[in-house]
Legacy VTK file of the C-alpha trace (Angstrom):
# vtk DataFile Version 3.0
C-alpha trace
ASCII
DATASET POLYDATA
POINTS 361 float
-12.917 -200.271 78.161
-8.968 -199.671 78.023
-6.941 -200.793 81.041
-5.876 -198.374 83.497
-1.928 -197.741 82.350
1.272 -197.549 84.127
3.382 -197.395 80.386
4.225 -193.770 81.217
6.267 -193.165 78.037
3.337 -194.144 75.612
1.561 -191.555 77.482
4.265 -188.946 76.754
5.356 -189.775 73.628
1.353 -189.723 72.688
0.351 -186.492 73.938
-2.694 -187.706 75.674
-5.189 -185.460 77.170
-4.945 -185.966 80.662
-7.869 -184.967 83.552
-5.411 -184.387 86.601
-7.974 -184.826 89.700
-5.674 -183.047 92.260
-6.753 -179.910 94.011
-5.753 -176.561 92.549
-2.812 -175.996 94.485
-1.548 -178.867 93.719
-1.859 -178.280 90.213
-0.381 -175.143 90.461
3.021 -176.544 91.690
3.205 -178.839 88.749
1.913 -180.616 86.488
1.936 -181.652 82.390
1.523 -180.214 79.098
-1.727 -181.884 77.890
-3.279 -182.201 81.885
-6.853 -180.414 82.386
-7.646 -179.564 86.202
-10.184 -181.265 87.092
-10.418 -181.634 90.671
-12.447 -184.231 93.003
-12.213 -181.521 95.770
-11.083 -177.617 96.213
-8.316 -176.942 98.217
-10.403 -175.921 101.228
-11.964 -179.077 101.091
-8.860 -181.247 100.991
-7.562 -179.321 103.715
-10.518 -180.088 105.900
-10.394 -183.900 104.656
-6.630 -184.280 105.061
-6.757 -182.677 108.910
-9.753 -184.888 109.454
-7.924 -188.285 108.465
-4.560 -187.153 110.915
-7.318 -186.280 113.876
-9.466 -188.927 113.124
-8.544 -191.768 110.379
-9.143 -192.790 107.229
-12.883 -194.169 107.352
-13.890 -190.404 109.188
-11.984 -188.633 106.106
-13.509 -190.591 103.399
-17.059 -189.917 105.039
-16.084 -186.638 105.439
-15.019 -186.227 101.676
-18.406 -187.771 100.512
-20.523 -185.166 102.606
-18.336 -181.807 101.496
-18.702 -183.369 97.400
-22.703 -184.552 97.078
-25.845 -183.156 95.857
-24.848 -180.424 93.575
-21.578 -180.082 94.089
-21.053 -183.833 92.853
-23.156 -183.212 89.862
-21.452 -180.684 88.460
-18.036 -182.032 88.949
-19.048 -185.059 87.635
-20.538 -183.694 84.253
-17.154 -181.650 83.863
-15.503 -185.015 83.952
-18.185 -186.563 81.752
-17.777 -183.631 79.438
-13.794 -184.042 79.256
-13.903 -187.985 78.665
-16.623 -187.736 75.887
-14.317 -184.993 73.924
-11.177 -186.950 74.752
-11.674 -191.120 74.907
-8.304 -191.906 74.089
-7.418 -189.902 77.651
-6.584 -191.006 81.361
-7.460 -189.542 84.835
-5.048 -189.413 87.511
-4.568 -188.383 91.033
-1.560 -188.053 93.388
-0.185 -191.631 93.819
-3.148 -192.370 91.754
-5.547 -194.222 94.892
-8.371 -193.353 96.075
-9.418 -189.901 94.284
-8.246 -191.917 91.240
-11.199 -194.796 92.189
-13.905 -192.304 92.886
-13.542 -190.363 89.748
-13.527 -193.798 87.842
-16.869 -195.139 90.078
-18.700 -191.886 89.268
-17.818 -191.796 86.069
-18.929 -195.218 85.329
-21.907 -194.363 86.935
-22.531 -191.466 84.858
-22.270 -193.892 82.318
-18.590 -194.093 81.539
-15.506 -195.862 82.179
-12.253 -194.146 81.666
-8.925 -195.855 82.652
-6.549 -194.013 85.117
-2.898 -193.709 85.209
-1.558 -196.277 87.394
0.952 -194.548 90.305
-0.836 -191.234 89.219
1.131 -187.956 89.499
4.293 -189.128 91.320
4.888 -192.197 89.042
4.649 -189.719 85.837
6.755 -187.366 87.492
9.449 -189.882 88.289
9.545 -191.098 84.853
10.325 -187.598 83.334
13.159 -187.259 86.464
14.807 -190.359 85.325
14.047 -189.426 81.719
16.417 -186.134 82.323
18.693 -188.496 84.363
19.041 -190.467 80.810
19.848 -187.983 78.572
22.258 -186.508 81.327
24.457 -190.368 81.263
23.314 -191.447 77.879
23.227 -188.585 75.354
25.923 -186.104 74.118
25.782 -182.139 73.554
27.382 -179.667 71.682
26.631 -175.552 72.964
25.928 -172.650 70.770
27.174 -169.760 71.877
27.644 -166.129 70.866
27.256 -162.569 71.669
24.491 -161.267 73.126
21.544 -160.497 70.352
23.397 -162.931 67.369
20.287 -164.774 67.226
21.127 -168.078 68.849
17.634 -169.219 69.187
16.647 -168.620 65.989
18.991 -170.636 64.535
18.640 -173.613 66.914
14.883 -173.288 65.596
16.598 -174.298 62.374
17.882 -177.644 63.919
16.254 -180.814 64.304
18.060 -181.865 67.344
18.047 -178.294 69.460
16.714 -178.099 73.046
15.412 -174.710 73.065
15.670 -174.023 77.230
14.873 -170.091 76.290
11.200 -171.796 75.140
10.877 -174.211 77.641
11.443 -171.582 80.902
9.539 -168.635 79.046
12.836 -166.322 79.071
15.141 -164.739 76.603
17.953 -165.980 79.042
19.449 -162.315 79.943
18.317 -159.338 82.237
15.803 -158.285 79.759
14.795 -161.963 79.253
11.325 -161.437 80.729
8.361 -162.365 78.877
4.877 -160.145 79.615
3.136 -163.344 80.655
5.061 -165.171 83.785
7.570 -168.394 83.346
6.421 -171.994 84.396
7.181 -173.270 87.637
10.261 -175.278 87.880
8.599 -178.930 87.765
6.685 -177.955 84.574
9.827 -176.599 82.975
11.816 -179.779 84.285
8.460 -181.680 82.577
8.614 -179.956 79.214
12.025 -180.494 78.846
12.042 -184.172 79.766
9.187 -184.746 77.170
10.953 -182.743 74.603
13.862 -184.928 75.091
11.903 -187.879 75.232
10.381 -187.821 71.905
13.782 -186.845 70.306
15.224 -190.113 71.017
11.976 -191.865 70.325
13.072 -190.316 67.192
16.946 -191.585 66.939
18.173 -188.447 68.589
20.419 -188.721 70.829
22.985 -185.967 70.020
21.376 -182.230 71.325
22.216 -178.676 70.417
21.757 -176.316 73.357
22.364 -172.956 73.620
25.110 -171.710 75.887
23.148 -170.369 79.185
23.622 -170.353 82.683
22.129 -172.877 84.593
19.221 -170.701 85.581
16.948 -169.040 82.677
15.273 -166.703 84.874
13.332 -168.192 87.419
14.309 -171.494 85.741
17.120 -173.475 86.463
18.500 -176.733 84.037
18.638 -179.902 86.150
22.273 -179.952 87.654
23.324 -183.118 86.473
21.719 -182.275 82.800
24.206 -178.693 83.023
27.114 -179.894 83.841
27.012 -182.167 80.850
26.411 -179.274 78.870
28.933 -177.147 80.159
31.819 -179.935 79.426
30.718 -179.921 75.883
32.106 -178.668 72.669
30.962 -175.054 72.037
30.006 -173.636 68.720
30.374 -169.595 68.600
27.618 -167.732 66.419
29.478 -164.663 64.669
27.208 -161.577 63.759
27.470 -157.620 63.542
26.715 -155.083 65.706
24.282 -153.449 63.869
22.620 -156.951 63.223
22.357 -157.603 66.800
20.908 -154.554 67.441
18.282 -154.855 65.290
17.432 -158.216 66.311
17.794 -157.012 70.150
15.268 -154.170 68.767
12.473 -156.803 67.547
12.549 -158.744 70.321
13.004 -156.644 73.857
10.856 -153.530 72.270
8.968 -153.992 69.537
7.575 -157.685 70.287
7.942 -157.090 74.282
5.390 -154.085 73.432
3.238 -155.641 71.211
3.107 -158.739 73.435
2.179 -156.087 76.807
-0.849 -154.457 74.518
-2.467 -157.876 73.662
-2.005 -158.954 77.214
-2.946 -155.864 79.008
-5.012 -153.625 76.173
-3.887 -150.389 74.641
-4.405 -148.048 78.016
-2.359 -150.704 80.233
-0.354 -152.122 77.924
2.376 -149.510 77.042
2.897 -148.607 81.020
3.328 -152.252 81.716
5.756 -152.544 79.517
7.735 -149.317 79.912
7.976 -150.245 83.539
9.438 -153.810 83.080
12.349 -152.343 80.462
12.988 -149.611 82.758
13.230 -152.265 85.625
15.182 -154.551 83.270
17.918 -151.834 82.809
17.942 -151.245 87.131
18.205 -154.134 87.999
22.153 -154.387 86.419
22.813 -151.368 88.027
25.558 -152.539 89.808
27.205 -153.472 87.041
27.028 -151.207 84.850
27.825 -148.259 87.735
25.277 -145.490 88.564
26.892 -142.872 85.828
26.647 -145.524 82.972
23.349 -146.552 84.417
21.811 -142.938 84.376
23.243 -142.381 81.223
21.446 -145.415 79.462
18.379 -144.948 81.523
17.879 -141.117 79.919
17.938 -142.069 76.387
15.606 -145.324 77.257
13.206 -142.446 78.693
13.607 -140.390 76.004
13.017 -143.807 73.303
10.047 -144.771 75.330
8.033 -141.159 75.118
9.133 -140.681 71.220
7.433 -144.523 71.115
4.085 -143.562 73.355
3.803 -140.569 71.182
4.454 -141.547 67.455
5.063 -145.150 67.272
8.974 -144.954 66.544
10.908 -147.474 67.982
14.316 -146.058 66.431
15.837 -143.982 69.396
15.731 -147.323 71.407
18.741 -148.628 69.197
20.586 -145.639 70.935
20.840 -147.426 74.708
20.549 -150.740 73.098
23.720 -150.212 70.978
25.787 -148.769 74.119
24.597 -151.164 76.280
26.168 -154.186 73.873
29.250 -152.781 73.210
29.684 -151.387 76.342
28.528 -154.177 78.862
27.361 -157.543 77.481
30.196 -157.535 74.389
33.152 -157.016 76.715
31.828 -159.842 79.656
30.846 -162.283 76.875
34.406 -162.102 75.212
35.596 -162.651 78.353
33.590 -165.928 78.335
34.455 -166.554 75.027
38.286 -166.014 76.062
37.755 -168.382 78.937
36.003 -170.923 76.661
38.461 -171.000 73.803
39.813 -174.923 74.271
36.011 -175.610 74.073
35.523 -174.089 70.895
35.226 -176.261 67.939
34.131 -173.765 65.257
33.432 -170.402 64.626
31.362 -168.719 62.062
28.064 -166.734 60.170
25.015 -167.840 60.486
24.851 -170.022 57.254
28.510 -171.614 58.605
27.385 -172.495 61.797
23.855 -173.866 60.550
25.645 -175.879 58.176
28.204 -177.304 60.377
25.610 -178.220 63.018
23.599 -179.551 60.709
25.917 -181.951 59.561
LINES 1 362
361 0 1 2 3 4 5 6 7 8 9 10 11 12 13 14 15 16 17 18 19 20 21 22 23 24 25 26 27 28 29 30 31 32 33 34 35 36 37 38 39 40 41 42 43 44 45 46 47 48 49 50 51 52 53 54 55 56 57 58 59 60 61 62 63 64 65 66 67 68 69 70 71 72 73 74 75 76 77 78 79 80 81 82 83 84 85 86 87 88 89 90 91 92 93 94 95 96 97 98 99 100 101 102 103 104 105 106 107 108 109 110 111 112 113 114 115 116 117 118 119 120 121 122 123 124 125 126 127 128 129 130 131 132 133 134 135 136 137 138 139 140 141 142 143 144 145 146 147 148 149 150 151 152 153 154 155 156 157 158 159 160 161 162 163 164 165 166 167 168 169 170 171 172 173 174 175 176 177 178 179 180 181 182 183 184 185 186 187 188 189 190 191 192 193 194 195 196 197 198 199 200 201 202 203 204 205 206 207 208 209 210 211 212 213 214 215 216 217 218 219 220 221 222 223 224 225 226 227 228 229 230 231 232 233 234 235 236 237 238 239 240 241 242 243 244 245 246 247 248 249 250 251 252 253 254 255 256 257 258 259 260 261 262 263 264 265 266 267 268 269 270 271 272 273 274 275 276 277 278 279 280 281 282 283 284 285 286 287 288 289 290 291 292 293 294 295 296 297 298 299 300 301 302 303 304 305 306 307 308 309 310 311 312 313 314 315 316 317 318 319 320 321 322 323 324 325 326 327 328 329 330 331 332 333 334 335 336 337 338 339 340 341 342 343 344 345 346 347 348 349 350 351 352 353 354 355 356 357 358 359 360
């Protein structure tokens, strides 16, 4: 049998699969990439266990725990576990702090037959590991932004790079008011987890020198470890050059055509479309402020118009109508501002093929 493990960055760096034995809610505020739910108990009966060990001790919980999981109930979430180790040997189980739901799961797996090592500290020591891991690259590494106007394809070419951090990827979010994906963004400790193991097998790599593109600190929900932002904010910036008409067609792919197509798989043909028209119509009130209620209504009509050519026939094109005003009237202006604002920070300007070439080098 392998040793229970407390090396958490051979873990990461390995991409283990991991059974995390933690009740569901739990799960659901965090958790990692390759983890499995698996849980010892459901979250009503770790509520009743937990209130029993506060009213009554540990020995009356741990009885308690043992009656709520037998008989069936044990069987079956034993032969899940069974099931999980046999497709995955090279894995561990963990719980919280990785005590006594960690030592169950291992005794009735072994007695199923099995023994399957468990992360030592569980949960919270992996989790601290990834924190510092961000703390790291915050102190140790050095960055260098890519910026640009709004729709010149930043991501794309950081896709091109080696040594990129793609936050847009990580927090499930194009990064602007429109940034919303049809399926919802990870909570903030698994976007805080993805990163840090993102960054941590870069420099297992020799990298130490990241490309990140020029956001706010928060990516929708999201929001880039302070520390980790500030770094990148003090950094040289790179500004991405491209046309209008470029950027509207790439603005076109991505916030109608692929935002569509990505509501239809989701949601099915019927619900699909709806679901979709609603969140670009909501994506275009929700600046309303800024743009002012005449601009706003303005835009707003020809997105109506755009969206009931598209139900009808298919054609996307009347979209590039709103989608051209809206750049050159509202995101180009505010972003040269930035740019303006920025302009001791800039170390190079240029095309695509320019600025691939000079980060690349």
């Amino acid at each position: 049998m392998r040793n229970n493990s407390e090396d958490y960055r051979k873990i990461f760096l390995s991409g283990v699969p991991l059974i995390d034995t933690r009740a569901p809610v739990e799960f659901a505020k965090g958790t990692f990439p390759t983890s499995q739910n698996l849980p010892l108990m459901t979250d009503d009966e770790r509520h009743k266990v937990g209130t029993c060990y506060k009213q009554h001790g540990q020995e009356a919980a741990i009885k308690l725990g043992h009656r709520l999981v037998d008989g069936a109930v044990k069987d079956e979430r034993v032969r899940a576990w069974v099931e999980f180790a046999q497709a995955n040997p090279e894995g561990y189980l963990y719980c919280f702090r990785g005590g006594l739901r960690s030592r169950i799961t291992q005794q009735w797996l072994h007695d199923a037959g099995i023994d399957y090592p468990m992360i030592i500290g569980g949960y919270k020591a992996l989790r601290g590991f990834l924190i510092e891991t961000l703390n790291e690259a915050a102190e140790q590494c050095s960055f260098i932004q890519l910026g640009g106007l709004t729709g010149c394809g930043k991501t794309e070419l950081l896709l091109q790079l080696d040594n990129a951090l793609n936050l847009e990827g990580h927090a499930n979010h194009r990064g602007s008011s429109f940034g919303r994906h049809a399926l919802p963004q990870p909570t903030q400790i698994n976007f805080e987890n993805a990163l840090a193991i993102d960054i941590l097998r870069k420099r297992a790599e020799g990298i130490n020198h990241f490309v990140v593109e020029d956001e706010n600190r928060a990516i929708g929900s999201c929001h880039v470890p302070l520390e980790l932002h500030r770094r990148f904010v003090d950094s040289p910036l790179v500004w991405l050059e491209d046309s209008l008409d470029s950027r509207v067609e790439r603005i076109l792919k991505d916030y109608v055509i692929d935002l569509s197509a990505e509501f239809t798989e989701l949601k099915g043909e019927d619900e699909g479309f709806p679901a979709y028209a609603a969140r670009l119509r909501q994506s275009l009130k929700n600046i309303t402020k800024r743009l002012g209620s005449e601009r706003y209504q303005r835009l707003a009509d020809i997105m109506d118009q755009a969206l009931t050519i598209q139900q009808q026939t298919g054609d996307t094109a009347l979209h590039r109508d709103w989608i051209s005003a809206l750049l050159s009237e509202y995101y180009d202006p505010m972003y040269c501002f930035q740019s303006e604002r920025n302009a001791s920070r800039i170390v190079f300007r240029g095309n695509r093929a320019e600025v691939l070439e000079y980060l690349s080098q």
